[in-house]
One Martini backbone bead per residue (centre of mass of N, CA, C, O) as a GRO file, in nm:
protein
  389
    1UNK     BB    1   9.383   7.290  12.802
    2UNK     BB    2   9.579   7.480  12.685
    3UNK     BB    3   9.677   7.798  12.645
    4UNK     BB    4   9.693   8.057  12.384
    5UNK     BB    5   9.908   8.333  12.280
    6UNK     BB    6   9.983   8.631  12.240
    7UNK     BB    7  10.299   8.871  12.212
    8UNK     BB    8  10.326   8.932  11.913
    9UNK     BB    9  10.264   9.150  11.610
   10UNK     BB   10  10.341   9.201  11.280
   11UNK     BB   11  10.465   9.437  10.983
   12UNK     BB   12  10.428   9.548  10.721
   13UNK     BB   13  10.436   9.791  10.497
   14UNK     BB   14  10.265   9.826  10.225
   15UNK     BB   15  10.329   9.741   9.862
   16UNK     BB   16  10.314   9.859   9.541
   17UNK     BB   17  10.345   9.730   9.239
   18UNK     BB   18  10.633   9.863   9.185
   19UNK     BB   19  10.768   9.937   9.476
   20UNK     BB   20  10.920   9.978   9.703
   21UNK     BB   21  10.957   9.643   9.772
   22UNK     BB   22  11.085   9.529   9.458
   23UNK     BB   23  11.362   9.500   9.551
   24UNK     BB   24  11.274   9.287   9.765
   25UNK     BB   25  11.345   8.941   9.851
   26UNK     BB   26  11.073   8.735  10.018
   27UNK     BB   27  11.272   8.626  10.230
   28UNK     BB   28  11.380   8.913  10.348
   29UNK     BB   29  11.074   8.991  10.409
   30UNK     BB   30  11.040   8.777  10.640
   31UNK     BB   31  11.269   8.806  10.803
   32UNK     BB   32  11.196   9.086  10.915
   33UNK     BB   33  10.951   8.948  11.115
   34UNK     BB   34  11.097   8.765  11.245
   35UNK     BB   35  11.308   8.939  11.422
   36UNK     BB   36  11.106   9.126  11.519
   37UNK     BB   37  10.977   8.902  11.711
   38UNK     BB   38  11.216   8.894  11.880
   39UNK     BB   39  11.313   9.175  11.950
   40UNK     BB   40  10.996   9.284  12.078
   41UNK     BB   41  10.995   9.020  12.327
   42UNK     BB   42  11.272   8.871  12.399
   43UNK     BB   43  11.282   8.584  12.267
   44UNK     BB   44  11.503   8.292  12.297
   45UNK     BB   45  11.558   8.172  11.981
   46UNK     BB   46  11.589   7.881  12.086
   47UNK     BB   47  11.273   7.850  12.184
   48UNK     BB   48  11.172   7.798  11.876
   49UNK     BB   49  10.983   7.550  11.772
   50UNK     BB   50  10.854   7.691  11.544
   51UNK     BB   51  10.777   7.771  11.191
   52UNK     BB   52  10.472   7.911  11.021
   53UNK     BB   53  10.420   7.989  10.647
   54UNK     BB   54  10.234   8.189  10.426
   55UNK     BB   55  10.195   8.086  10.073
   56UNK     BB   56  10.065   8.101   9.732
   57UNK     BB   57  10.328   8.155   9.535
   58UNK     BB   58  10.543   7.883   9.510
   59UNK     BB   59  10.759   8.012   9.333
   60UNK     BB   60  11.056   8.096   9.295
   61UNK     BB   61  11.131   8.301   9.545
   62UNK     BB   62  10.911   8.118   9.677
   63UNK     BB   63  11.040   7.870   9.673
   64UNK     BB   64  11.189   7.643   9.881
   65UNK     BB   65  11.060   7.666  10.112
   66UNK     BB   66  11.004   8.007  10.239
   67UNK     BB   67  11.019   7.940  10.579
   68UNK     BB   68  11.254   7.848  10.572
   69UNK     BB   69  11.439   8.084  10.413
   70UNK     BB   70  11.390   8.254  10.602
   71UNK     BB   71  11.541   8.180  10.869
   72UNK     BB   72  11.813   8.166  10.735
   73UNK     BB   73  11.813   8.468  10.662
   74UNK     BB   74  11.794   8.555  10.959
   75UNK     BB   75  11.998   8.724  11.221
   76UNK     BB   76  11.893   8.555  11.469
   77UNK     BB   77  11.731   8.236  11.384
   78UNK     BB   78  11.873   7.952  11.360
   79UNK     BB   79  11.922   7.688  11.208
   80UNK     BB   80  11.724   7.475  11.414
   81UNK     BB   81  11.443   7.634  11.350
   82UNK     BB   82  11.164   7.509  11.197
   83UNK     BB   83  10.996   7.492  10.899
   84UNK     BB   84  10.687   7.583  10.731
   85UNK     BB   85  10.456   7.579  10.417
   86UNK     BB   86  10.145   7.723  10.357
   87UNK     BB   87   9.787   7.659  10.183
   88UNK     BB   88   9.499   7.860  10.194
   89UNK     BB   89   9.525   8.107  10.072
   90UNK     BB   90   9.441   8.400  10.187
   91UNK     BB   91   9.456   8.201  10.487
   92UNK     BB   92   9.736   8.119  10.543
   93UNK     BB   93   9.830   8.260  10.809
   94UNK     BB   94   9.577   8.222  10.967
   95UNK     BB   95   9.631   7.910  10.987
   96UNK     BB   96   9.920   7.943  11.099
   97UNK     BB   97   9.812   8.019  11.352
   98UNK     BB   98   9.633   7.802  11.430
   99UNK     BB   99   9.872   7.581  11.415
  100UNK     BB  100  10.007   7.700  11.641
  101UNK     BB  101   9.785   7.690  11.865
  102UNK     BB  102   9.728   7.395  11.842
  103UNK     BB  103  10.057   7.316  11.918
  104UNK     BB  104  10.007   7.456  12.203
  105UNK     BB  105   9.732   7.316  12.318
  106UNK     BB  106   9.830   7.029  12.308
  107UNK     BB  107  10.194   7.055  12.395
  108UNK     BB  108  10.369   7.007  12.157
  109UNK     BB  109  10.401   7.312  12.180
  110UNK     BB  110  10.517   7.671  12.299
  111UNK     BB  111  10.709   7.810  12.063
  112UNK     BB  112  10.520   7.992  11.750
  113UNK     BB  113  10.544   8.124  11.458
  114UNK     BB  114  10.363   8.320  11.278
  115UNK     BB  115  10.414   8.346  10.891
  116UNK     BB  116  10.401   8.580  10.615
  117UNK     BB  117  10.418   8.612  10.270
  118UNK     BB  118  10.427   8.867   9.960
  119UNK     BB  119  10.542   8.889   9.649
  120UNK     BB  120  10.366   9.055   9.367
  121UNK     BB  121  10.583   9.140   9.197
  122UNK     BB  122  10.815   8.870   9.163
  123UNK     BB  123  10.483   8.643   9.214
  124UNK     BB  124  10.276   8.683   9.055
  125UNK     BB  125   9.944   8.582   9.066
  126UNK     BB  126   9.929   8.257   8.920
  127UNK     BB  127  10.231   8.160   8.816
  128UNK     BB  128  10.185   7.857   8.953
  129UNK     BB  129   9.999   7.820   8.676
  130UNK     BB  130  10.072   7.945   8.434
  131UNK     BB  131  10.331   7.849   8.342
  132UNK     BB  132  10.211   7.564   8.316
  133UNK     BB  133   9.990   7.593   8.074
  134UNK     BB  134  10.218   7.674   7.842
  135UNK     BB  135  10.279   7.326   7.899
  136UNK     BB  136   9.984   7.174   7.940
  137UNK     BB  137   9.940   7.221   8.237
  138UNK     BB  138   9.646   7.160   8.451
  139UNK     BB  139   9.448   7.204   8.746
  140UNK     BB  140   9.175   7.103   8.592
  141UNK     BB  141   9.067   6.831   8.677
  142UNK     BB  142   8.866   6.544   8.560
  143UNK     BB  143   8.677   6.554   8.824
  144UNK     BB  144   8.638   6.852   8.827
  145UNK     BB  145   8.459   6.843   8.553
  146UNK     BB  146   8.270   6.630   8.652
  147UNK     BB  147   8.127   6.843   8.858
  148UNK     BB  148   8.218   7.141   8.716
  149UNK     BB  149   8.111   7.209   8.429
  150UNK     BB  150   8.272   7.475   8.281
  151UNK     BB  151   8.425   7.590   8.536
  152UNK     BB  152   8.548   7.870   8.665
  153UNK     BB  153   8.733   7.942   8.941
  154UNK     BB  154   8.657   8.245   9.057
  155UNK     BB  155   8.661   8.552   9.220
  156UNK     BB  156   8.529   8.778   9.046
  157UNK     BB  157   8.276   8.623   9.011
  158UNK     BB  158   8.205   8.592   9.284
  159UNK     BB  159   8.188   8.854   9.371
  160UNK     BB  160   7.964   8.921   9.172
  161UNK     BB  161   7.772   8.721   9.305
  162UNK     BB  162   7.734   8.867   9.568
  163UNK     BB  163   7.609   9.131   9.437
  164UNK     BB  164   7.334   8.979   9.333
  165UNK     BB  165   7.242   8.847   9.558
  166UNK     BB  166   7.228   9.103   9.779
  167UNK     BB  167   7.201   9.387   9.546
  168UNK     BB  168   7.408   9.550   9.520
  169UNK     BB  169   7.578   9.855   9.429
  170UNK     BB  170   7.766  10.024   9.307
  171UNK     BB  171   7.801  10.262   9.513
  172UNK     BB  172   7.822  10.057   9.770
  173UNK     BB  173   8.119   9.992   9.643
  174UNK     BB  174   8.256  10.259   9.669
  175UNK     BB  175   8.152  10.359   9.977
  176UNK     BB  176   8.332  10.186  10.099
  177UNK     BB  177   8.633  10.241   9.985
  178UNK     BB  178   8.663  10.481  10.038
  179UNK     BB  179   8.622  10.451  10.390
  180UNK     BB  180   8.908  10.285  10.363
  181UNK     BB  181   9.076  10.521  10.295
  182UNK     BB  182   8.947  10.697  10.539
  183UNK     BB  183   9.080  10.487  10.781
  184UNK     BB  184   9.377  10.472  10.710
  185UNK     BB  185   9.459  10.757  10.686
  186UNK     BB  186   9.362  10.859  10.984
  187UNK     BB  187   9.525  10.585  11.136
  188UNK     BB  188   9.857  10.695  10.997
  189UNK     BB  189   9.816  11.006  11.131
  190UNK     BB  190   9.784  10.885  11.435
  191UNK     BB  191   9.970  10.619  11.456
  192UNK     BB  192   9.799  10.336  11.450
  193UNK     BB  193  10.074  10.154  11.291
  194UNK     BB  194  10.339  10.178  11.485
  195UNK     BB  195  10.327   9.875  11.667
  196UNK     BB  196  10.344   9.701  11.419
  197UNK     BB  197  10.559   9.851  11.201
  198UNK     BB  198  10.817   9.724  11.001
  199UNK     BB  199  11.087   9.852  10.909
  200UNK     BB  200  11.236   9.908  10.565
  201UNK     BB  201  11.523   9.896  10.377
  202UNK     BB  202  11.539  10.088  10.087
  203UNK     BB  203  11.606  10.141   9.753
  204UNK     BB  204  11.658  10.437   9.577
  205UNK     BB  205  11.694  10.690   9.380
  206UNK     BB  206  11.779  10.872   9.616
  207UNK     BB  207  11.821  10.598   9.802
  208UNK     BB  208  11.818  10.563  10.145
  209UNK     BB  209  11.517  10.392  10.283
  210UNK     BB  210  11.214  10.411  10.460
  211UNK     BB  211  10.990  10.166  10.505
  212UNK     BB  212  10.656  10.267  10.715
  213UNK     BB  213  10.408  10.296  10.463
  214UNK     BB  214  10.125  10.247  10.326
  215UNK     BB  215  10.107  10.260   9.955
  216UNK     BB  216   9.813  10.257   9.842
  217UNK     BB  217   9.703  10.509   9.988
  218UNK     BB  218   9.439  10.714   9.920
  219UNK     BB  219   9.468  11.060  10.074
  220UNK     BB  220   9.213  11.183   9.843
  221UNK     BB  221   8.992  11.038   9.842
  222UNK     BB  222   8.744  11.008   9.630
  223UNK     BB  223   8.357  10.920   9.498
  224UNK     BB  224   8.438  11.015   9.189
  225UNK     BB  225   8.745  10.874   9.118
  226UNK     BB  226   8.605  10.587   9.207
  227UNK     BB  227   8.370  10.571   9.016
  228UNK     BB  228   8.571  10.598   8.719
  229UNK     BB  229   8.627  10.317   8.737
  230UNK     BB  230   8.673  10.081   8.553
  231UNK     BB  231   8.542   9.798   8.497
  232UNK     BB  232   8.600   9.433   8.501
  233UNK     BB  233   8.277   9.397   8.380
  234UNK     BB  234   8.058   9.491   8.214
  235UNK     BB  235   7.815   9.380   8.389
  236UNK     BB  236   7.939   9.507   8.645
  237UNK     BB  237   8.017   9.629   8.960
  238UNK     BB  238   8.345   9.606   8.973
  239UNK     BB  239   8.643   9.744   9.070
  240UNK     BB  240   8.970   9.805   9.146
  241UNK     BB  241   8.888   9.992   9.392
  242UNK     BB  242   8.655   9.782   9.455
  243UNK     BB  243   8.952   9.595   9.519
  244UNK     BB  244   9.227   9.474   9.618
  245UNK     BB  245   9.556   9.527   9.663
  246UNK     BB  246   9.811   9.458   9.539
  247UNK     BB  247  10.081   9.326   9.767
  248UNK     BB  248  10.394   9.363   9.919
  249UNK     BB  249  10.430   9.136  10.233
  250UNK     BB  250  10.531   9.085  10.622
  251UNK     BB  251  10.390   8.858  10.908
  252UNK     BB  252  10.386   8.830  11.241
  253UNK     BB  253  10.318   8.566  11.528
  254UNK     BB  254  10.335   8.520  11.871
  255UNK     BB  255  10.304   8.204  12.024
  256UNK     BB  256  10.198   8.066  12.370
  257UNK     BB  257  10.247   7.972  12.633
  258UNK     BB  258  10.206   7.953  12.995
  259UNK     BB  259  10.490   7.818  13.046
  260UNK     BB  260  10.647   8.026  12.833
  261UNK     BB  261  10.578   8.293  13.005
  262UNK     BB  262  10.733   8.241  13.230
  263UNK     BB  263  11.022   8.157  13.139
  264UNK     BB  264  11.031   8.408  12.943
  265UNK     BB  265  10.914   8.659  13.074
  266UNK     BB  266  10.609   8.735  12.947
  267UNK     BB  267  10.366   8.970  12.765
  268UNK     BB  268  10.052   8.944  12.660
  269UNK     BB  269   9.811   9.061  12.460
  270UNK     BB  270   9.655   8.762  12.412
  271UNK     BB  271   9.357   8.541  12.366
  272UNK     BB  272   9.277   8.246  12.223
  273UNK     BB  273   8.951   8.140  12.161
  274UNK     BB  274   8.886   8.075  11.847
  275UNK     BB  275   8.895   7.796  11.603
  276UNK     BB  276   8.793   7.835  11.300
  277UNK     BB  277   8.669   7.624  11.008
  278UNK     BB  278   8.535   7.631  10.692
  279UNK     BB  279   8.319   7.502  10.400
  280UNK     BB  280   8.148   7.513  10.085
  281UNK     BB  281   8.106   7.716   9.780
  282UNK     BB  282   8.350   7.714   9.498
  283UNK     BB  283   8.224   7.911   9.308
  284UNK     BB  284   8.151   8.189   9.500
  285UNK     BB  285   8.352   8.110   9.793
  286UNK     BB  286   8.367   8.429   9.910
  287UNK     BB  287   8.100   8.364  10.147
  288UNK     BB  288   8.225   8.176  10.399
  289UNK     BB  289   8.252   8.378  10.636
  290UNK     BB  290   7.967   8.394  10.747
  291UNK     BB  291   7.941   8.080  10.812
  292UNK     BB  292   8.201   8.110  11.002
  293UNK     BB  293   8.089   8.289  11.201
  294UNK     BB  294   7.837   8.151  11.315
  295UNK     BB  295   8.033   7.908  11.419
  296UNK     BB  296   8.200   8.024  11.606
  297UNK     BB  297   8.016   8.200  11.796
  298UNK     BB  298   7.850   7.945  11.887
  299UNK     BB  299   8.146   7.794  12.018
  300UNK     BB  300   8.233   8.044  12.204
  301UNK     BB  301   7.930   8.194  12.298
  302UNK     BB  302   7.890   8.436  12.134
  303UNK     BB  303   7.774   8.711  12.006
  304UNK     BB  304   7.812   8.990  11.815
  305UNK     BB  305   7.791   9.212  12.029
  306UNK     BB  306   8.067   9.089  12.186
  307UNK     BB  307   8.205   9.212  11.991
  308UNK     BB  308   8.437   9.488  11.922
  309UNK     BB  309   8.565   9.391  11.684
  310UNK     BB  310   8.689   9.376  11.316
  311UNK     BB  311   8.817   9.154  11.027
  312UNK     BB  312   8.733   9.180  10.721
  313UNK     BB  313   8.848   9.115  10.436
  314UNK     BB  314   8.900   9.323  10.129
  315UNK     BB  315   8.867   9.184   9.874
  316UNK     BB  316   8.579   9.281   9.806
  317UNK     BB  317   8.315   9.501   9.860
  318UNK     BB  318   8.127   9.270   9.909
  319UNK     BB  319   8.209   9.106  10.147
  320UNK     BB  320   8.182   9.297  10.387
  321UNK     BB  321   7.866   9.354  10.338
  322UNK     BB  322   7.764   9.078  10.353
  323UNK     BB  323   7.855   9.037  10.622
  324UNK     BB  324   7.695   9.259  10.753
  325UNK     BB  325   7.427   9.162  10.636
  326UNK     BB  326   7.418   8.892  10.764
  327UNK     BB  327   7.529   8.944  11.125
  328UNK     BB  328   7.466   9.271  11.207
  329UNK     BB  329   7.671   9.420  11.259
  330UNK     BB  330   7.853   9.676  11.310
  331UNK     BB  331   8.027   9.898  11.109
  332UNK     BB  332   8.205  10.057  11.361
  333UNK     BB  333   8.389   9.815  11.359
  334UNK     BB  334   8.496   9.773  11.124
  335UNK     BB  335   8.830   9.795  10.999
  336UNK     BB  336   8.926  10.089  11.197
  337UNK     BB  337   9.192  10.148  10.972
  338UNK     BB  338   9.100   9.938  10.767
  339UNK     BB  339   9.194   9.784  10.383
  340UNK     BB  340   9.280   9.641  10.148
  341UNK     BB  341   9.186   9.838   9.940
  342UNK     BB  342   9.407  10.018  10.086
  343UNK     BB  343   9.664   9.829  10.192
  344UNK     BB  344   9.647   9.552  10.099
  345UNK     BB  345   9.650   9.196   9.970
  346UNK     BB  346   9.917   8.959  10.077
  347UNK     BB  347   9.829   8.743  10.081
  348UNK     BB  348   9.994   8.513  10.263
  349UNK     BB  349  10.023   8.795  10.483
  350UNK     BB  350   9.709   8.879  10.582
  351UNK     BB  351   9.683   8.716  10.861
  352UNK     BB  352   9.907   8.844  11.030
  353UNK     BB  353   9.817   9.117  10.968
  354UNK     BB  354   9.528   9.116  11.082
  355UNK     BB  355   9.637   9.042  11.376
  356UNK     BB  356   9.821   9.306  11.423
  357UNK     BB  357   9.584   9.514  11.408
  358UNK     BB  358   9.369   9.399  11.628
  359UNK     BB  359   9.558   9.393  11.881
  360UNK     BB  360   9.634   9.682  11.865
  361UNK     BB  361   9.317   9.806  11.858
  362UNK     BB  362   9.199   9.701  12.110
  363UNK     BB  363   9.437   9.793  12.318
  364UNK     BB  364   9.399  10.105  12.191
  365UNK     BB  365   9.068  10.090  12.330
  366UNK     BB  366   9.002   9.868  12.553
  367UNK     BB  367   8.933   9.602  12.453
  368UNK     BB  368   8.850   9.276  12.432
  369UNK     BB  369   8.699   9.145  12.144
  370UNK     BB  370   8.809   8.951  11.844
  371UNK     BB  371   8.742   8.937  11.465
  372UNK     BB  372   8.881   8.746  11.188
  373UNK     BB  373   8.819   8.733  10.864
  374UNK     BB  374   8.846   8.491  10.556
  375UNK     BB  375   8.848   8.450  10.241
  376UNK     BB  376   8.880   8.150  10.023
  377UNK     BB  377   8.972   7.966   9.791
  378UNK     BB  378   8.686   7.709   9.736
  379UNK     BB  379   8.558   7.798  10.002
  380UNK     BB  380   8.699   7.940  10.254
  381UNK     BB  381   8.692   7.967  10.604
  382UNK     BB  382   8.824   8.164  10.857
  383UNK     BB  383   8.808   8.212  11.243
  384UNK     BB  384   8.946   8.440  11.485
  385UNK     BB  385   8.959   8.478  11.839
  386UNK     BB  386   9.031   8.757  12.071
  387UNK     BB  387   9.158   8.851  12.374
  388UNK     BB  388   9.238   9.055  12.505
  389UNK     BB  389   9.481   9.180  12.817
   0.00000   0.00000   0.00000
């Protein structure tokens, strides 16, 4: 079987809703991780062979099939070049990596880009839900009633099932969030995350700048500040701090064979090792992620103590405790630059988001091995294994 490769990784820094980033239209934010994936490789924009774009909210500016739209806005890319968009929930990019390497490993193709996009100042969350149910058009179909009944699907729910199941306490989720906001911070100032993100021009009150530090970032975070956030439910014990902040961005991954990396003279990143999914309990939902790492692992052939680093998505700071908890893994390996909670969540362009982190952290530090997984709507998750090289 072909081995699949990345070659470049990018992301846009992320935007706070209704900050930087609320001016540009979702196409065009999408569009510009496309052009910098070709321009920042060097491949002959003729030679991509499909791009695969992750999109959840697909209503609005993002609907009329949103990585189509990208394709076609991009500055680079043909328009003879193919794309699709997939919903996986907040899996989706990294499913779409999944994608192009599946696409890859089998021979169908050679060279893909994965893709994902999230403007959530301009495609509220959930309004191709709400808008529909305004007019009596509601998602939860009658065999769902009958299997689930009067279960309400929620993701805040499962956060907060996990923290009961688990023992979590409220202080040991601040003081999770606490430690993203300040391994972001120090990642920042430090320069680690300027190989992977793409500089945006917005336009704002002062005039024409660049966006290109993640804005959701609180560089001053205290454990006092962060304690104080209202909870999400009286009984519960999560609050808006931690859990991952609303976030406007988008992210590619260039994925290629070897006989692709030889034709157009490319330069590996990593080597794609294990690609898993799995669905569990569509109730808790975002637990398994859990039990897809232990799949992935198993199927890899390696041990926890064998990976370098982890991303674990930072849906709220439950799912990666509770990570943490199942797994054995070092704590210390863990999200090593933040996450979502400090950098933000732009649903469909997370997952290659969190590969443009990991493949360049990995890099940065000289490590070898790499595992990335995302919680999802209805009980599923990702795993993704990459060797740096």
């Amino acid at each position: 079987m072909t081995t699949a490769y990345i070659v470049e990784a990018v992301r846009t820094a992320g935007g706070r809703r209704g900050g930087r980033l609320a001016g540009v239209h979702p196409v065009d934010l999408l569009a510009k991780s496309l052009d910098a994936i070709v321009e920042r490789s060097g491949i002959d924009p003729a030679a991509i062979d499909d791009v695969v774009t992750g999109c959840v909210s697909q209503a609005g500016e993002q609907a009329m099939q949103v990585g189509r739209m990208g394709v076609l806005a991009s500055k680079l890319l043909p328009q003879s070049t193919p794309a699709v968009t997939i919903d996986r929930q907040c899996g989706s990019s990294q499913q779409a990596i999944q994608f192009a390497a599946q696409a890859v490993m089998s021979g169908t193709q050679d060279v893909v880009i994965a893709s994902g996009v999230e403007s959530m100042t301009r495609v509220p969350m959930g309004s191709n839900v709400t808008l529909h149910m305004k007019e009596g058009l509601y998602a939860k179909a009658a065999g769902l009633e009958e299997k689930f009944p009067g279960i309400n699907f929620s993701q805040f729910m499962g956060a907060e099932m996990i923290v009961k199941k688990h023992g979590f306490t409220k202080d040991e989720l601040d003081r999770f969030a606490l430690s993203s906001h300040q391994k972001a911070t120090a990642a920042t100032k430090a320069g680690a995350f300027e190989r992977e993100i793409v500089v945006v021009e917005v336009e704002t009150a002062e005039g024409t700048q660049f966006h290109a530090i993640d804005e959701g970032i609180r560089f001053d975070a205290t454990l006092e500040g962060i304690a104080g956030v209202k909870l999400i439910s009286p009984d519960g014990a999560l609050t808006a701090a931690s859990a991952s902040q609303i976030c406007d961005g988008s992210s590619a991954v260039l994925v290629v064979s070897e006989a692709a990396l030889k034709a157009h003279d490319l330069t590996p990143l990593a080597r794609i090792h294990n690609l898993t999914v799995t669905a569990g309990d569509p109730v808790i939902m975002l637990e398994e992620p859990l039990f897809a790492t232990d799949r992935a692992l198993q199927r890899a052939g390696l041990s926890i103590d064998d990976i370098d680093l982890f991303e674990v998505n930072e849906a709220f700071a439950s799912v990666p405790l509770a990570w943490l908890k199942h797994t054995g893994a070092d704590p210390e390996k863990l999200n090593v630059n933040g996450g979502a909670i400090a950098l933000g969540h732009p649903l469909g362009a997370s997952g290659t988001k969190l590969m443009a982190t990991l493949v360049h952290a990995l890099r940065a530090r000289g490590k070898k091995y790499g595992l990335q997984t995302m919680c999802e709507g209805g009980g599923v998750a990702n795993v993704t294994i990459i060797e740096a090289l």
